[in-house]
Structures are given as structure tokens and as C-alpha cells.
C-alpha distance (Angstrom), angle and dihedral (degrees) to the residues before:
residue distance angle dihedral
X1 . . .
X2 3.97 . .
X3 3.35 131.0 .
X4 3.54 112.9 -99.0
X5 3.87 135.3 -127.3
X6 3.85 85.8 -95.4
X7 4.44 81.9 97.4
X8 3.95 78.1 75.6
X9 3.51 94.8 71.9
X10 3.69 120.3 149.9
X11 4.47 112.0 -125.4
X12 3.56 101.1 -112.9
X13 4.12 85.3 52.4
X14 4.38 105.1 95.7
X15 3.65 116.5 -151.0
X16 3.85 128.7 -166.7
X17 3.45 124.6 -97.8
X18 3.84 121.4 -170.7
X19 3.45 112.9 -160.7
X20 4.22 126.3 -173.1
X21 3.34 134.4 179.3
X22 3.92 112.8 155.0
X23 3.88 106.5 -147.5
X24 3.95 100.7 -158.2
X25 3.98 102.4 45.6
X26 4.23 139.2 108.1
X27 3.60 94.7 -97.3
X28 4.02 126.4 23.5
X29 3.80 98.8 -122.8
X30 3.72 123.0 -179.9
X31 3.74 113.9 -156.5
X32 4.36 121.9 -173.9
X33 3.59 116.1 -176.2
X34 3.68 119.8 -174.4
X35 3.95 116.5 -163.7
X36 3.38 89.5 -43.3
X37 3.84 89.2 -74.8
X38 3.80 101.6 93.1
X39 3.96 126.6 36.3
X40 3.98 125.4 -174.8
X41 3.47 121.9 172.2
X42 4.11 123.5 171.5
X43 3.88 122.0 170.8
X44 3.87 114.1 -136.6
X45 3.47 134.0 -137.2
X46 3.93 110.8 -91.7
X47 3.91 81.4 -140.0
X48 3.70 108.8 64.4
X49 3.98 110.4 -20.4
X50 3.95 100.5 -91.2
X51 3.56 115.6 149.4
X52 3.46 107.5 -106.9
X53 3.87 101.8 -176.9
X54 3.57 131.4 -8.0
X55 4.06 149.1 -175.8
X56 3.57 139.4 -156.0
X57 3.85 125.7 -164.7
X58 3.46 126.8 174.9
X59 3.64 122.0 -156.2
X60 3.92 94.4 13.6
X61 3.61 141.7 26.4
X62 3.88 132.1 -70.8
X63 3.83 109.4 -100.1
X64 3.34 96.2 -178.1
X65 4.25 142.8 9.6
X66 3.78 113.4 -131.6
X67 4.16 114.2 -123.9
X68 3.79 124.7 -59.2
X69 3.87 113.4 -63.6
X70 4.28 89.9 19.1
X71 3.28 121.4 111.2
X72 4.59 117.3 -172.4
X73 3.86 125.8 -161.6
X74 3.96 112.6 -152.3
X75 3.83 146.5 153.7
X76 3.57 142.4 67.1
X77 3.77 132.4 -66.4
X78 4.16 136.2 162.7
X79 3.49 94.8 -132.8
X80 4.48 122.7 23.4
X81 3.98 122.2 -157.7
X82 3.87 93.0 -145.1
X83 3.96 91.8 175.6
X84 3.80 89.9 43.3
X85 3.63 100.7 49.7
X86 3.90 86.9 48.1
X87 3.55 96.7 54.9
X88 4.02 89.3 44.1
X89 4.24 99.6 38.6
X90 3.67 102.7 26.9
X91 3.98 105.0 33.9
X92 3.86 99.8 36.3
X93 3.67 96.9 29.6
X94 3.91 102.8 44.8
X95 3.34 96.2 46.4
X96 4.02 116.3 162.9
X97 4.10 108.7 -70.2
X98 3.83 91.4 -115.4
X99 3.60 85.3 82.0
X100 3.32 92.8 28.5
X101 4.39 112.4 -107.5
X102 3.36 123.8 -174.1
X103 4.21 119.6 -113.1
X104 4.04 115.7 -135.6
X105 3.58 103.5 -114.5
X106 4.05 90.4 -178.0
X107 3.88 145.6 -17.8
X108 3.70 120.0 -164.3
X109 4.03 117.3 175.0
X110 3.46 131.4 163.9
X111 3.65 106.5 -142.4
X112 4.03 129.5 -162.3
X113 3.80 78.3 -174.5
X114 3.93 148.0 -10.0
């Protein structure tokens, strides 16, 4: 499955976001699904919220999240932001360990363009 042309979306269009993060389970897992096209899901640190692993699939569902302190990019899409997703993934995600980032362990998109 690829993402569709809906990624061209004009500003004053709204799309749904479905957000869930169950507050009494095992592990505190964050999942963000948007229109089915775009899943991220990152559990967080019992402690104080951190992300302490994370996944983002486009065009289908995370099956899996990589090891503690990993975070993967992977999917599908027509069109790929590569400066965008490096400012957002690598900048804000990997920030230094002393306050505990997140290191890319992989990214592996299929591009129609970039």
C-alpha cells in the first residue's frame, strides 16, 4: 500500500488524527494514526514521558518497535520530504543522551520522488 495523493492536501482541508495512549497498561505506548496512511507509535518512559523507542510507517501500520533507545523510519509514499523528516526524526528525536534522544537505527522509503 502507498500513500496516496491525499499528502497534497490544501490548509483549510482537516484531516483525522487518532491519537492513543492507554494510561493504566504494561508498557506506556503512544500510537498516531493518520488516515490510515501514516502510523507512529513510540513507548515512553514510565518515569517522565521521554520517548524511549519509536517507529514510523508510512502506508501501513508499525509491526514492530526497534530496541530501547532506536528509533526506524519505513513505508511507502509518492512523494518524500527528505529535509523535513530530518529536521523532525533526526534533530528532535536524537537529541543528545543527557536528555535522553533517540539514535536512527534504520530508514527505508520507497520514494516516487524526494
Amino acid at each position: 500500500m502507498t500513500c496516496l495523493r491525499h499528502w497534497e492536501k490544501s490548509a483549510d482541508l482537516s484531516w483525522p488524527l487518532l491519537v492513543r495512549y492507554p494510561i493504566r497498561a504494561e508498557k506506556n505506548i503512544l500510537t498516531a494514526d493518520l488516515l490510515s496512511q501514516l502510523q507512529l507509535k513510540m513507548e515512553l518512559s514510565k518515569d517522565d514521558a521521554r520517548p524511549i523507542r519509536a517507529a514510523v510507517q508510512l502506508g501501513g501500520k508499525v509491526e514492530n518497535l526497534p530496541d530501547l533507545g532506536l528509533f526506524v523510519v519505513n513505508g511507502s509514499t509518492s512523494m518524500f520530504d527528505l529535509d523535513g523528516w530530518i529536521d523532525l526524526t533526526v534533530e528532535r528525536l536524537s537529541e543528545t543522551e543527557d536528555v535522553g534522544g533517540l539514535t536512527l537505527q534504520t530508514a527505508s522509503v520507497d520514494a516516487g520522488k524526494l
